[in-house]
C-alpha beads as a LAMMPS data file, in Angstrom:
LAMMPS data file: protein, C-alpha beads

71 atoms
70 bonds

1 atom types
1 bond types

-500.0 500.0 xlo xhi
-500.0 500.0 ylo yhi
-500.0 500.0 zlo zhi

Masses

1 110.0

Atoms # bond

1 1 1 10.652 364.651 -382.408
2 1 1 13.890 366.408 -382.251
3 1 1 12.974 367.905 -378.378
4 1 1 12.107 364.831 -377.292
5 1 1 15.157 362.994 -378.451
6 1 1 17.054 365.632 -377.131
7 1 1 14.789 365.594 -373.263
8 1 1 15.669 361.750 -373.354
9 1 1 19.090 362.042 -373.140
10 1 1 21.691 363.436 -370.830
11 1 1 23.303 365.083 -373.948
12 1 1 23.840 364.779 -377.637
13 1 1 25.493 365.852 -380.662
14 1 1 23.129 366.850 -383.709
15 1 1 24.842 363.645 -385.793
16 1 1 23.437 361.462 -383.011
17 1 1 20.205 363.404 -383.314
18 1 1 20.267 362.776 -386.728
19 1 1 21.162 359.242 -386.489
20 1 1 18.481 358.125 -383.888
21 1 1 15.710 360.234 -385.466
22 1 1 16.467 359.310 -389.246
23 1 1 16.596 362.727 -390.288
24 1 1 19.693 364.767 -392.526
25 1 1 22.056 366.456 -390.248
26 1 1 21.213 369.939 -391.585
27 1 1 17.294 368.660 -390.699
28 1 1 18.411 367.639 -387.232
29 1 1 20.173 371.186 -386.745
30 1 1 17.783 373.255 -387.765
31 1 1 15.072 372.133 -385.655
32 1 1 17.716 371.744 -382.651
33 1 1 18.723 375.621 -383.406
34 1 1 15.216 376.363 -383.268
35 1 1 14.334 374.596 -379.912
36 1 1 17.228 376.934 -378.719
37 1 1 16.235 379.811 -380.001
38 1 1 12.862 379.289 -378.913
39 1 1 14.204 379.196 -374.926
40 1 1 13.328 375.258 -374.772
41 1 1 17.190 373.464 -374.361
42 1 1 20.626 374.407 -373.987
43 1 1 23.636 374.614 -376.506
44 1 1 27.475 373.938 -375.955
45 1 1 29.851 374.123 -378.590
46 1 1 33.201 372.428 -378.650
47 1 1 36.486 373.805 -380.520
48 1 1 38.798 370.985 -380.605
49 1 1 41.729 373.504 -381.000
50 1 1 43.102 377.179 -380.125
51 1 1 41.492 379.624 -382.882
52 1 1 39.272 377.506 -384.618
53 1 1 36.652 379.856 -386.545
54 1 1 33.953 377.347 -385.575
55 1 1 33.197 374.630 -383.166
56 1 1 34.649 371.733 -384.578
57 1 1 30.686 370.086 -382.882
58 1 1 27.416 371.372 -380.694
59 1 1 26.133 369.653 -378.031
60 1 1 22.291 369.579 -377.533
61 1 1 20.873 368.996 -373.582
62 1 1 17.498 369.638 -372.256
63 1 1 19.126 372.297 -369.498
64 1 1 22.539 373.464 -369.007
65 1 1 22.921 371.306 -366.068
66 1 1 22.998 367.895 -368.232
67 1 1 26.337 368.817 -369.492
68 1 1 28.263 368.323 -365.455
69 1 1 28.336 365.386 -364.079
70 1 1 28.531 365.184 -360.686
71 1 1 29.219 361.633 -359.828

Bonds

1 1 1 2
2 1 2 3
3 1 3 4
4 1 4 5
5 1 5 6
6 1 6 7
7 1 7 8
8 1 8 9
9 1 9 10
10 1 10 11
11 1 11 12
12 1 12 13
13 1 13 14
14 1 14 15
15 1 15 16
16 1 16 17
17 1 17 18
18 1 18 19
19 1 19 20
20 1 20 21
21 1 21 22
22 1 22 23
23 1 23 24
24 1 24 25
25 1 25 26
26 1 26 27
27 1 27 28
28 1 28 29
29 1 29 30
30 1 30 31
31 1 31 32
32 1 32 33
33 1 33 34
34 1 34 35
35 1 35 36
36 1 36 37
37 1 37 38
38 1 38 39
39 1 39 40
40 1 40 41
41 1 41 42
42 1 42 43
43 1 43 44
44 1 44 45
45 1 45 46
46 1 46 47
47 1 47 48
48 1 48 49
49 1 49 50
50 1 50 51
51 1 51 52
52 1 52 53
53 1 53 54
54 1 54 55
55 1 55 56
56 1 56 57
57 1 57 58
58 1 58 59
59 1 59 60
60 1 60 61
61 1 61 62
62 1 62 63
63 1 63 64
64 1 64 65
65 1 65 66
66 1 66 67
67 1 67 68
68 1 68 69
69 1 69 70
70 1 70 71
């Protein structure tokens, strides 16, 4: 369910995953992570600010491409 979500859109954040798919956030994640891993989407994190630890969110997209637009 999660890789489909994820091929429908241009890009989306695992809360919107988990909020369109009815699953927890840590449910959403895991099988997102696992999609990566697994070769099958892309994976951009975002640090909203100089020497943040982690990204403050991760963006999901079915290819790496997704996350330009070019319009």
């Amino acid at each position: 369910l999660v890789l489909a979500f994820i091929s429908e859109t241009a890009y989306c954040t695992t809360s919107e995953i988990s909020a369109g798919l009815g699953l927890s956030n840590v449910a959403a994640s895991n099988s997102a992570i696992r999609a990566y891993t697994g070769g099958k989407i892309s994976k951009a994190e975002v640090y909203g600010k100089v020497g943040q630890r982690r990204p403050s969110f991760v963006m999901w997209a079915k290819d790496a491409s997704r996350f330009i637009d070019y319009t």
